[in-house]
N, C-alpha and C positions, 0 to 999 in steps of 0.2 A: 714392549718393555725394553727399556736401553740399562744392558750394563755397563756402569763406570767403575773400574779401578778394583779391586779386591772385595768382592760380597757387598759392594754397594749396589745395589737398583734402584732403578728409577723409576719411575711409570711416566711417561710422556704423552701429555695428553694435547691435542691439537686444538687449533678454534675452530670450532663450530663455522658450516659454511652458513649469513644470515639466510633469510627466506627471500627469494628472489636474487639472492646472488648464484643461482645454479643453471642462469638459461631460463628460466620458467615462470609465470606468474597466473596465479592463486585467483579467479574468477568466477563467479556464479550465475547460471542461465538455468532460464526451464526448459524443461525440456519433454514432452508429449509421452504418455503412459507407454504406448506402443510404441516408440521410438526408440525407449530403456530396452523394454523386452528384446526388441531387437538386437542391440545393443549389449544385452546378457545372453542370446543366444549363440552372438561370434565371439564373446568372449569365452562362452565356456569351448567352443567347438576350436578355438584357434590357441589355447591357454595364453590369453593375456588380457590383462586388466581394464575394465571400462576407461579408466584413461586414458591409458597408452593405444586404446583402439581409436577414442576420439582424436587424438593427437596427427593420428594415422591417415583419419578419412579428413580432417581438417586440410592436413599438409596437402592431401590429394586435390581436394574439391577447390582450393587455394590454387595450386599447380595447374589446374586444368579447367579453370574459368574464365569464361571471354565477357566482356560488358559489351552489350546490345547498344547500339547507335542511335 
């Protein structure tokens, strides 16, 4: 909240950032029963969210992959 001038306030409200304007974009795969559990057993063990762990092991497996000749 911004004050102007004598007992006047404002409320300033910003726009909204859209959806994929933040770096990110919004995707749906399947993904094998035991591979979630997995998946929820490093999230609970490491406190952070099934996506920011996939985001995690993506960046990695990304990072660290060679293509076969």
């Amino acid at each position: 909240m911004k004050n102007e001038g004598k007992g006047n306030k404002k409320l300033i409200i910003h726009k909204k950032t859209l959806k994929g304007d933040d770096g990110y974009k919004v995707f749906s795969i399947r993904i094998k029963d035991e591979t979630v559990a997995k998946l929820d057993t490093i999230s609970s063990k490491t406190n952070r969210s099934r996506n920011e762990l996939i985001n995690i092991l993506l960046d990695f497996a990304i990072d660290n992959c060679q293509i076969a000749e």
